[in-house]
C-alpha positions as CSV (number, residue, x, y, z in Angstrom):
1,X,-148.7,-43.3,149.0
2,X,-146.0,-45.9,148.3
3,X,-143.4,-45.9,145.8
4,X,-145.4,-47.9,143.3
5,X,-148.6,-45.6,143.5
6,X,-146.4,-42.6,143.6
7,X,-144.2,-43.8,139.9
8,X,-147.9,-45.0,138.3
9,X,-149.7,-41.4,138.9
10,X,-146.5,-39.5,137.6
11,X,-145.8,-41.7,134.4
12,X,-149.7,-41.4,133.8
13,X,-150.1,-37.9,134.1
14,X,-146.9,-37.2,132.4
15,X,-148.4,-39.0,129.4
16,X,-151.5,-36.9,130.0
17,X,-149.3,-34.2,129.8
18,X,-147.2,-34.8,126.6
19,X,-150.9,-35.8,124.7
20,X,-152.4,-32.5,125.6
21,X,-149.3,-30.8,124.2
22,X,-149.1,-32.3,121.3
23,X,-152.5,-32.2,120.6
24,X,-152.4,-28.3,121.3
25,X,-149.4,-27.9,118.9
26,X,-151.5,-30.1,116.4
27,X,-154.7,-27.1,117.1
28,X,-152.4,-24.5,116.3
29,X,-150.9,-25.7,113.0
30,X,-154.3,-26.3,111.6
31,X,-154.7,-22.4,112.5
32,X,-151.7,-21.4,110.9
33,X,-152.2,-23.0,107.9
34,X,-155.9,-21.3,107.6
35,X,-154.1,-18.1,108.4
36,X,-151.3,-18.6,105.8
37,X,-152.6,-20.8,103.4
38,X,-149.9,-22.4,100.6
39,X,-150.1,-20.7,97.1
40,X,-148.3,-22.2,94.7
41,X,-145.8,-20.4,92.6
42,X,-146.2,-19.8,89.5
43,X,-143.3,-19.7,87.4
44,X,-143.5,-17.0,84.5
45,X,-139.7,-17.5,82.9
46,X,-136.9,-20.5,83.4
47,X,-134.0,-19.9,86.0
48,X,-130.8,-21.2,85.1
């Protein structure tokens, strides 16, 4: 394998790599936020 093949396969499958990830971290805050859903607060007197 020369140096050209060699820097191709790594920069591709480091690519491959960071996609998956972030595309893994994207699955688990869609879980998270069906876990913990946002409620709203309600505010029942005035602060200050």
């Amino acid at each position: 394998m020369d140096t050209w093949t060699f820097g191709w396969t790594v920069a591709l499958i480091g690519m491959g790599g960071t996609m998956l990830v972030l595309w893994l971290l994207s699955l688990v805050i869609v879980l998270l936020k069906k876990l913990f859903p946002y409620k709203a607060e309600t505010s029942t007197g005035s602060k200050g």
